[in-house]
C-alpha positions in Angstrom: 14.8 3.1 -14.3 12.4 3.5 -11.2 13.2 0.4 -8.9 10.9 1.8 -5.7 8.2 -0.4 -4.8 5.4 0.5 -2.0 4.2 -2.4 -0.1 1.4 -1.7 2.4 -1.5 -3.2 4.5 -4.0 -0.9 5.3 -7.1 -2.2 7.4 -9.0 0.9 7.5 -7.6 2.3 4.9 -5.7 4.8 6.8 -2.2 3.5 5.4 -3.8 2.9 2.2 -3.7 6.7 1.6 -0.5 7.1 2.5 1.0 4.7 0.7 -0.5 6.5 -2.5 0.7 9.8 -1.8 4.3 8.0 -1.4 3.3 6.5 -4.4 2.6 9.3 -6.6 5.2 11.4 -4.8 8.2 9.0 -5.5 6.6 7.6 -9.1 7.3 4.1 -7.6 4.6 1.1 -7.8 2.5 0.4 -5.2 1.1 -3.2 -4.2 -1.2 -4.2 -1.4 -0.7 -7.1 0.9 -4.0 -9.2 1.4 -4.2 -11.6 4.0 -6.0 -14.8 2.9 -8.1 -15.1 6.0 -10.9 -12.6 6.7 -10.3 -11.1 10.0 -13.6 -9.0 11.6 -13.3 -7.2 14.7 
């Protein structure tokens, strides 16, 4: 039984990658925090 779970929040993406290679690397699931307010810089 695979009990690893990637969370991540990735605003450019950068640790959106990352987390994906862990990901597929460690066969765990991977979920995405979202904020509920859209932030713009």
């Amino acid at each position: 039984m695979n009990n690893i779970l990637i969370v991540y929040y990735s605003l450019f993406h950068n640790t959106a990658n990352l987390a994906l290679e862990i990901a597929v690397q460690t066969g765990g699931t991977l979920r995405e925090l979202i904020h509920d307010t859209n932030y713009s810089f």
